[in-house]
VOTORNU-112003 format. One record per residue: residue in three letters; x, y, z of N, C-alpha, C, CB in turn. Coordinates in steps of 0.2 Angstrom, whole numbers, plus 5000, padded with zeros to 4 digits. Glycine has a CB too. Example, Ala and Ser with C-alpha at 12.3 -4.5 7.8 and 13.67 -1.06 7.14 Angstrom:
BEGIN
ALA506649725039506249785039506649845039505749785045/SER506449895035506849955036506450005039507049975029/
This chain:
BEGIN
UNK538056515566537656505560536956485561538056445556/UNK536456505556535856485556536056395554535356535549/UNK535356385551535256285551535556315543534256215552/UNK535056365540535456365533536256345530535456435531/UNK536456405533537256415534537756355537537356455538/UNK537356325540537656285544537556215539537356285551/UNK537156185535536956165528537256165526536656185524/UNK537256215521537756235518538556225519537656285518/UNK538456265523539556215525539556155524539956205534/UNK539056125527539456065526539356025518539256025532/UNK538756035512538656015507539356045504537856035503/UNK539656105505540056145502540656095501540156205504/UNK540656075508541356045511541555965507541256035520/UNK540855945508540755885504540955895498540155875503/UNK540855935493540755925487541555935484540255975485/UNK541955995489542756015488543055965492543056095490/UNK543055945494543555865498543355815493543155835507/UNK542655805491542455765487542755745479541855785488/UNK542955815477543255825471544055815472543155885468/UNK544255825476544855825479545055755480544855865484/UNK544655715484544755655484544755585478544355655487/UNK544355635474544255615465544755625462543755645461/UNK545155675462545755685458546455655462545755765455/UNK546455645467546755585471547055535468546455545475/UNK546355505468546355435464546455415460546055425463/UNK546255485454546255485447547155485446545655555443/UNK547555545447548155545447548355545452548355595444/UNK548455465455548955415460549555405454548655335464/UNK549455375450550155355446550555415447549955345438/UNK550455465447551155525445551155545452550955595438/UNK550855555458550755565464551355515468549855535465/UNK551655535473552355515478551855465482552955595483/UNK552355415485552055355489551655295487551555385494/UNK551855305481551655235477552055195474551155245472/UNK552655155480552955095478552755045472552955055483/UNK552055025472552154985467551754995461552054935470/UNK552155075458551755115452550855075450552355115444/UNK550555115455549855085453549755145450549255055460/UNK549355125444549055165438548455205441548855125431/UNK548155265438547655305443547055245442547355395438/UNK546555275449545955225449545655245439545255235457/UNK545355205437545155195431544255235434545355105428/UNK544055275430543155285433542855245429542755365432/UNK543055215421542655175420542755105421542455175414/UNK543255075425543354995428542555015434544554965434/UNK542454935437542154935443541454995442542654945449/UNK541154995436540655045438540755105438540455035443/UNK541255145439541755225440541855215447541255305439/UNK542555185449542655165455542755235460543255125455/UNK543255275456543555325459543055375461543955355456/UNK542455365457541855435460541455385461541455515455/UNK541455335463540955295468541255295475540755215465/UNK542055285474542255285482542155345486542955255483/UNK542355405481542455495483541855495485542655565475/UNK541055475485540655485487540655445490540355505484/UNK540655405491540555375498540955375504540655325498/UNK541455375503542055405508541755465511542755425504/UNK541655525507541355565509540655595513541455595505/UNK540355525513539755525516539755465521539255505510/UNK540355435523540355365527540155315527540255365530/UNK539855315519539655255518540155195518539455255513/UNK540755225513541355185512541255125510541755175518/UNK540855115504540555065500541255055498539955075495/UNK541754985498542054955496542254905488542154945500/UNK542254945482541954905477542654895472541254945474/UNK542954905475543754875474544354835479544154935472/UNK544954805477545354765479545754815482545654735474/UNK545854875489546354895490547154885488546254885496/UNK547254835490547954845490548154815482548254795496/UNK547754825477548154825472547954875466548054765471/UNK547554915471547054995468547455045469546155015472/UNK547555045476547655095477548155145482547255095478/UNK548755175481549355205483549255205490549555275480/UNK549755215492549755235500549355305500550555245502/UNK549755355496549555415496548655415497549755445489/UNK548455375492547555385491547255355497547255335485/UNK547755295501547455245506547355315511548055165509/UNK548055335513548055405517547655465518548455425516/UNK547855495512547755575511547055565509548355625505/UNK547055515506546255485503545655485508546255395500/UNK545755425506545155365512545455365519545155255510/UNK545955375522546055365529545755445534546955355530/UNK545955505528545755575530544955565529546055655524/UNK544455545525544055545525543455505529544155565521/UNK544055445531543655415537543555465544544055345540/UNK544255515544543955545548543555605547544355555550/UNK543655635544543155685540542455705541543055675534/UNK542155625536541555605538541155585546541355555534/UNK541555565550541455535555541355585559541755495557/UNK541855645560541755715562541255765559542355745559/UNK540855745551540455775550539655765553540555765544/UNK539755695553539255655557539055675565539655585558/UNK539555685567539655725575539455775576540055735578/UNK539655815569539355885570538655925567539955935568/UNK538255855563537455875562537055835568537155845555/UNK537555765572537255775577537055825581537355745580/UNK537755855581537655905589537155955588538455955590/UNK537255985579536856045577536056025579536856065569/UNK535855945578535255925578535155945584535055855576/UNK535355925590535155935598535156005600535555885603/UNK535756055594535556125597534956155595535956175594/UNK534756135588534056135587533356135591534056095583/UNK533656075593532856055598533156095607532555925598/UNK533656085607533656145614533656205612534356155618/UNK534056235607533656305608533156335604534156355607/UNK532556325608531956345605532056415602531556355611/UNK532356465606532256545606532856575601532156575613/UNK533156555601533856565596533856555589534456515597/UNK534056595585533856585577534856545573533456715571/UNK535156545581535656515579535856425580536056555580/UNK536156385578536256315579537156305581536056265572/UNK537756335580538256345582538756345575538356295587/UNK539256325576539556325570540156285567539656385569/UNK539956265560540056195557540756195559539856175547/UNK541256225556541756235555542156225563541856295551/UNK541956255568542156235574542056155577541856285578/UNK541256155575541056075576541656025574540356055572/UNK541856035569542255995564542755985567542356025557/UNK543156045568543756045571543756005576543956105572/UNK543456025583543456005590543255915589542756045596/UNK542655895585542655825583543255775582542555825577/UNK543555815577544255775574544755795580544555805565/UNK545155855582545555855588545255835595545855915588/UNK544555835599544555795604544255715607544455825606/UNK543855695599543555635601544055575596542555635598/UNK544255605590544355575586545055535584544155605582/UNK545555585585546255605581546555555591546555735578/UNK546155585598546655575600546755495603546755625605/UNK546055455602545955385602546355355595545055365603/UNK546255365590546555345585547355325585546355385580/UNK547755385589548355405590548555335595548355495593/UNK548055325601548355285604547955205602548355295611/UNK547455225598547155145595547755105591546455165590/UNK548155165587548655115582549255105584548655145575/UNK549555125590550055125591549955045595550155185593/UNK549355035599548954975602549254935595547954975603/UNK548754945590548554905585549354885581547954945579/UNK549854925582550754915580551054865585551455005581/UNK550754865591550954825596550854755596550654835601/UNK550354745592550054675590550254655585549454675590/UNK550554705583550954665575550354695569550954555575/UNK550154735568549854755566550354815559549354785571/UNK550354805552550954835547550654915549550854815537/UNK551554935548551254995548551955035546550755015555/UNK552055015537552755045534552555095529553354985531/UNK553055115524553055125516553355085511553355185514/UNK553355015515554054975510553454955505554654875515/UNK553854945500553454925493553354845496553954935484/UNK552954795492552754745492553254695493552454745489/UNK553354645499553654585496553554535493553954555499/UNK553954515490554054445486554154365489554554455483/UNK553554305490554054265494553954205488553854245502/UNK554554145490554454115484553854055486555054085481/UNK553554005484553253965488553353885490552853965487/UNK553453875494553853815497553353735491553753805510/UNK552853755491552453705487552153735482551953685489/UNK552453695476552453735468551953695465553153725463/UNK551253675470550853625465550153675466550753515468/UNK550353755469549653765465549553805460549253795469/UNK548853815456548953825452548253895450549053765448/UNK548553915444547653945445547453965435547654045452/UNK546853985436546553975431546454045425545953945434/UNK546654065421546754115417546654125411547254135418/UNK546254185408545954165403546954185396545054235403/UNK546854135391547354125387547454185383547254065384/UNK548054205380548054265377548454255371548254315381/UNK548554285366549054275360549654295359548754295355/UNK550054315355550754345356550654415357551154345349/UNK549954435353549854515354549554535362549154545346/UNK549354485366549254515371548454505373549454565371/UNK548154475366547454475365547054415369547254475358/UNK546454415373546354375376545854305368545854405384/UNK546054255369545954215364545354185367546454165364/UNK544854175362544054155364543954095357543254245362/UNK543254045359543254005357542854025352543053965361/UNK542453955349541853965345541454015344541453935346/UNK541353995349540554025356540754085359540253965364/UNK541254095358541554185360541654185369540754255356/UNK541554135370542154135376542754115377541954105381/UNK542854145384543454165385543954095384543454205392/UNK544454095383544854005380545054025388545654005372/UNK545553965393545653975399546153935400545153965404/UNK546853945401547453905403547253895411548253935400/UNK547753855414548153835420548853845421548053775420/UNK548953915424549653915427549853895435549853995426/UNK550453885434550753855441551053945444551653775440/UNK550853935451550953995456551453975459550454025460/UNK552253995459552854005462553054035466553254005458/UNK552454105465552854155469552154205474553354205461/UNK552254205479551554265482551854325484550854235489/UNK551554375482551554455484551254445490551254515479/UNK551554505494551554515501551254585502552154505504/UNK550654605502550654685503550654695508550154725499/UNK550854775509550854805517550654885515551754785521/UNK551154915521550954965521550555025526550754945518/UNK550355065526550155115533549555075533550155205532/UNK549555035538548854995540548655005545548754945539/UNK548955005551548855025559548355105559549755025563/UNK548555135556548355215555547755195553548855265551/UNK547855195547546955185545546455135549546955155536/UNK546855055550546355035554545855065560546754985556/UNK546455115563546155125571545355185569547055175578/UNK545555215564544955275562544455235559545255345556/UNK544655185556544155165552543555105557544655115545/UNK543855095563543455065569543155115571543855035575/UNK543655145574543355235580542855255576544055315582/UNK542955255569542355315566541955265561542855405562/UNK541855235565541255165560541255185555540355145561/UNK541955165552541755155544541955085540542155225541/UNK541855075535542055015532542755055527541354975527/UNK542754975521543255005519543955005521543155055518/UNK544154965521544854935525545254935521544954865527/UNK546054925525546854945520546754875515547754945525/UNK546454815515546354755512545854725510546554725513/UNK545854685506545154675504544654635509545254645498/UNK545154595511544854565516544454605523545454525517/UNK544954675522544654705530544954675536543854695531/UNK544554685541544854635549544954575548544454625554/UNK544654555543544854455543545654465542544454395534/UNK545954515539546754505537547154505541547054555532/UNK547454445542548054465547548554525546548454395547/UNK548454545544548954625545548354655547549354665538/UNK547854675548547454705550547254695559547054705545/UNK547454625558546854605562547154515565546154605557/UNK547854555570548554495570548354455575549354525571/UNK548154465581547954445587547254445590548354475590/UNK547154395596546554415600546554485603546254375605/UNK547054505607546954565608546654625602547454565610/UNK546954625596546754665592545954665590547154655587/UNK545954615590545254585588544654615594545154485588/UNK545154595599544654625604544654705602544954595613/UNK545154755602544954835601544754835596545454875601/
């Protein structure tokens, strides 16, 4: 391919993975692998989450500007954001590479070509460290199921947390002054999320990207169970 052509693939690629990754998001609700019927990402919550993340993902930025684990299906975590941790990082490898064909071949009106770059990226830098990075990362106790979320109850029923009050109809109740009114409820019970997180963790290291299976990222102990983990 010329540098044109070679451009080109890859804006092209961007743009159809990018849309693809957008309607993911958008229809996860009706989409298989979502234990705990999470509704599509919403584009006008958070700014337009779904085409803020589709483009970033797709660029490696992987600007995180939601709560994973309560956004977003397995399916999306996966086929989504985990494919396009690798994607972009592969894309990344292969404008490096084109750049240094560039400046070596002087006399060649050609730079090599995207589509092979891509491929070899992901099957020999990428896919086969990741393969043994998470299998590491399962060793350490690192999740890595489809079970829908547990439930636990909590052995101390004195905490509490703060929530804006609502009426019979569901409507959030405001003062005077038109803010929000705020009860105090007691928390009895914490959800437990999980999930294919060893898999995404190890790409999301290997191929420096952000954007974790939780909100927390590596601080979460399911991501990030041991020192040895910590240390890979």
């Amino acid at each position: 391919m010329r540098w044109t052509e070679y451009a080109l693939s890859i804006v092209w690629y961007s743009v159809v993975s990018g849309i693809i990754l957008y309607l993911i998001q958008r229809l996860q609700g009706v989409l298989p692998f979502n234990p705990q019927d999470l509704a599509g990402v919403d584009v006008a919550a958070n700014t337009g989450s779904s085409f803020n993340s589709a483009v970033s993902f797709i660029t490696n930025t992987n600007w995180q500007s939601y709560v994973p684990e309560v956004t977003m299906s397995y399916l999306t975590q996966m086929a989504g954001l985990s494919y396009h941790n690798f994607a972009s990082a592969a894309t990344g490898i292969a404008i490096a590479i084109a750049f240094m064909r560039g400046i070596v071949r002087k006399e060649s009106d050609t730079i090599g070509n995207f589509w092979v770059d891509f491929v070899r990226a992901n099957l020999y830098v990428l896919l086969p460290f990741c393969l043994i990075g998470a299998m590491l990362l399962v060793s350490q106790g690192v999740v890595q199921n489809f079970n829908a979320y547990d439930s636990a109850t909590l052995v101390d029923k004195t905490i509490s947390v703060e929530v804006d009050k609502k009426d019979a109809d569901g409507n959030v109740i405001t003062d005077a002054d038109g803010e929000n009114v705020k009860e105090t409820n007691a928390v009895t019970t914490q959800t437990i999320a999980q999930g294919p997180v060893a898999s995404q963790e190890a790409i999301k290291m290997w191929g420096t990207n952000g954007g974790g299976f939780f909100n927390a990222n590596s601080a979460h102990p399911f991501e990030n169970p041991t020192p040895f983990s910590n240390l890979l």
